[in-house]
N, C-alpha and C positions, 0 to 999 in steps of 0.2 A: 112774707116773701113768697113771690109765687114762685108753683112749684114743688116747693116742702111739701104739702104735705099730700101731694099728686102720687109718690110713691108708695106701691104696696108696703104692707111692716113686712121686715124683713127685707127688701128691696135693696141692695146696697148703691151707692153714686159708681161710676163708672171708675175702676180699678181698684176700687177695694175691695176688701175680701169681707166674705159675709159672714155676719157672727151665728158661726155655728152651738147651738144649744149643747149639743155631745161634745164640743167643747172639754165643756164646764166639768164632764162626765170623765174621762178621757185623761186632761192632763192632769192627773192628781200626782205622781214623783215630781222631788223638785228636783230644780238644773242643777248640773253638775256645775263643780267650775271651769270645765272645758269650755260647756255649751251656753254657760250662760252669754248673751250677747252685753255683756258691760266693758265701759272704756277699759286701756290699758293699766290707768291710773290705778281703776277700784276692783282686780283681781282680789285683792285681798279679802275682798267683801264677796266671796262666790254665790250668794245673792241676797237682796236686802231682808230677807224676811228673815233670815238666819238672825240677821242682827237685829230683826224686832221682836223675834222671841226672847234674844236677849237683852234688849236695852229693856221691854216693858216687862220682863221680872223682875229687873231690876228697881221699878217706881211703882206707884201705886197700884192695888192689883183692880182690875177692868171689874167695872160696879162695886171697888171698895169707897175710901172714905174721900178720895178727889172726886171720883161722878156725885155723890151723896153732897159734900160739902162745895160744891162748884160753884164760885161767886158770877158774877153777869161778866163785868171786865176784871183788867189790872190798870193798874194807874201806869201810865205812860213813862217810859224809859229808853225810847228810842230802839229798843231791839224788837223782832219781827213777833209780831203777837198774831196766831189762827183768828180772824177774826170773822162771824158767820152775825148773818142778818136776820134778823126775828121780822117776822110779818101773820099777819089773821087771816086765818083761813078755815074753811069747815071738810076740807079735805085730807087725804095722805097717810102718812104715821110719822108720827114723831115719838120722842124722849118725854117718858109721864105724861103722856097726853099732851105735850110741849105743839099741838100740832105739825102739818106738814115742816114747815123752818127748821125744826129740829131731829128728822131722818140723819143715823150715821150720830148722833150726838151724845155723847160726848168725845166718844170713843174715837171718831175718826178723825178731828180737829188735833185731838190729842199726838196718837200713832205718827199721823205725818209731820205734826210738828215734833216731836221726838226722830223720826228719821232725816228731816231738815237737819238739827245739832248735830248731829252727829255723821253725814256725810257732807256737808259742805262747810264754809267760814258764814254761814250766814250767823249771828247772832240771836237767838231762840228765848222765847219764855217760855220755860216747859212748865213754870206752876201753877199756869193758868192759863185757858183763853178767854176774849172776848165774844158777849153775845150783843149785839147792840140793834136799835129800831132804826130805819133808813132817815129818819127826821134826829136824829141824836148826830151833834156837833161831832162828838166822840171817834169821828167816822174819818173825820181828816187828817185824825193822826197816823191812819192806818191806811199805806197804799197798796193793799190788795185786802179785797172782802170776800165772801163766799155767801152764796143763797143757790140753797137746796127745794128743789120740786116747785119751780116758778110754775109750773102748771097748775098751782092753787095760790099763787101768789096774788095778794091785793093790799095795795097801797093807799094813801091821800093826797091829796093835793099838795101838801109841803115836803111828803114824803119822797114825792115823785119831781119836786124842783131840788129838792138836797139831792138825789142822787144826780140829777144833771148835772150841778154845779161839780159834785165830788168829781164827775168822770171829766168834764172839763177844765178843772186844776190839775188832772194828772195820776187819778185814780184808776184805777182796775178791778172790776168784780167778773167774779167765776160761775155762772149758771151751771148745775147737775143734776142730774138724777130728773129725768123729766123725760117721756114719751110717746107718741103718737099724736093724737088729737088734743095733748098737752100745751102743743106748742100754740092752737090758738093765743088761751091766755096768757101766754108768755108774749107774743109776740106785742099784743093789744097793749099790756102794761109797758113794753116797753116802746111803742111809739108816743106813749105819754110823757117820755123819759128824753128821748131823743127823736122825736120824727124824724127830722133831715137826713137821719140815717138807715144805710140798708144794713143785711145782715148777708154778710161773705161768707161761703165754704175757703174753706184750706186743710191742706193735708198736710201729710208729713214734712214735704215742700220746705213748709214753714217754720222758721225757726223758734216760736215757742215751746215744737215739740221736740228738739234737740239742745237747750239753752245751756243743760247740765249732763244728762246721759243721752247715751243714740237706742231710742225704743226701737227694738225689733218689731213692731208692729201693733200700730197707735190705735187700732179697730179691733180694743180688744171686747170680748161679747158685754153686753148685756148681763149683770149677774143673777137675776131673776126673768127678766122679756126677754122672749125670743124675737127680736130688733136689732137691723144693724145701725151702729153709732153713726155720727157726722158730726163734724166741728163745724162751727160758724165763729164769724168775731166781726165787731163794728170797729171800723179806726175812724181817725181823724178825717175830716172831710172825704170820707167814704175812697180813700186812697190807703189799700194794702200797703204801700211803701213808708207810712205814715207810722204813728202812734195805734195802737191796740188800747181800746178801751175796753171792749167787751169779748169774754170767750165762751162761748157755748160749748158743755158736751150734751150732744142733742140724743137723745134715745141710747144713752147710757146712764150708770151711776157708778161712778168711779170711787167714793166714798163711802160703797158696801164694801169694796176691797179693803182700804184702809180699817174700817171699822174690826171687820174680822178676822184681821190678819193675824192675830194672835191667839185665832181656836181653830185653826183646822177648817172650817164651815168654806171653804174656797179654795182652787189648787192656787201652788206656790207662784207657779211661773206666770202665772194671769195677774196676782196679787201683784210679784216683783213689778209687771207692768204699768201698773194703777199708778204703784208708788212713784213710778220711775216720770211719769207724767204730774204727776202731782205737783214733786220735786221741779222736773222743768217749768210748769207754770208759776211757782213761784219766785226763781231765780229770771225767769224771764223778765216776769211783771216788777221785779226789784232792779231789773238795770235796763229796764227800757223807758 
């Protein structure tokens, strides 16, 4: 897309606010539940990490015997399974050398779908997620996927017509964790994917980022770049008003949050936010 990558890093689009590094530094107290900005509904929850301290001491403990014993998929049951895209790469950091595909894994697949169960009616399988290859049929049972650091991302030939067909029956995948000069390879793999398609900015405007909570402020930093975020998303015959196929968080990783939510390593209130997006992309992408 021209343009992208025109802007200095750190550069933010015109009204958002720029993800300050000292941030990170900064907002270590968590909200109160005065201050937290959550619907009316989920006062109760004065904010979600509260309850991911306690829902995940309550399951298995982070790098005990689920990350060690973690099977590929589960066998299909109709309820919403995490489900993240394995791809070859000689870049990134992943899980055990899992390369790039596996940044955030197992841990962060886990977290949000644990906080999924337990703040909405969506239907969850907390005892496992799915890892699957973009050529595995496996992939149509599941309408929303996740692929982390498309910036090292490389496909095949049949790999790159399964995910066109996926997103043309009505599928959803989530690009993260990806920035600056990343974006070439992301963009190239995906005109392999979809040419006829451009890649749109939207903001908070947009109702994926409010489908379940109202984020006080959807630009949130960077958890290691100093980069301001930007969303992008391809719909249906390149018409906003259309179907959402594709969402980019472009010069963030929203799934450090997730991952470490449960040690301190990130303040609260940044985290609440991640999650709080997380959550809306998935309920979004489940009723659109």
């Amino acid at each position: 897309m021209t343009g992208i990558l025109d802007r200095k890093p750190g550069q933010a689009r015109e009204g958002a606010r720029p993800a300050v590094q000292s941030e990170l530094r900064a907002a270590t107290e968590p909200l109160s539940a005065s201050s937290a900005p959550f619907p009316r509904w989920a006062r109760r929850f004065p904010t979600i990490v509260t309850l991911v301290l306690v829902v995940l001491s309550s399951g298995p403990a982070a790098g005990g015997p689920l990350a060690q014993s973690h099977r590929w998929s589960r066998n299909y049951n109709g309820h919403f399974t995490f489900t993240r895209i394995r791809y070859g790469s000689g870049g990134g950091f992943g899980f055990r050398g899992g390369g790039s595909w596996a940044h955030d894994y197992p841990r962060g697949d886990e977290h949000l779908s644990r906080i999924i169960h337990e703040l909405t009616t969506v239907h969850v399988n907390l005892d496992q997620t799915n890892v699957f290859d973009l050529d595995d049929p496996e992939i149509f049972k599941n309408p929303v996927i996740y692929l982390s650091e498309p910036g090292f991302w490389g496909m095949n030939a049949a790999e790159a017509e399964n995910l066109r067909t996926y997103l043309r029956k009505g599928g959803f995948i989530i690009f993260d964790d990806f920035e600056l000069e990343q974006w070439r390879n992301f963009e190239r793999q995906m005109m392999r994917v979809l040419p006829e398609h451009h890649f749109i900015e939207i903001g908070p405007d947009h109702p994926v980022f409010s489908s379940f909570f109202s984020v006080d402020n959807i630009y949130i930093p960077h958890p290691l770049v100093p980069v301001t975020p930007t969303y992008f998303a391809m719909f249906e015959e390149n018409d906003p008003t259309k179907r959402m196929l594709v969402l980019v968080n472009y010069n963030n990783d929203v799934a450090e949050y997730w991952e470490w939510s449960d040690a301190g390593w990130l303040p609260v209130d940044l985290t609440n936010e991640a999650y709080k997006l997380g959550v809306n992309y998935i309920v979004y992408a489940l009723t659109h």
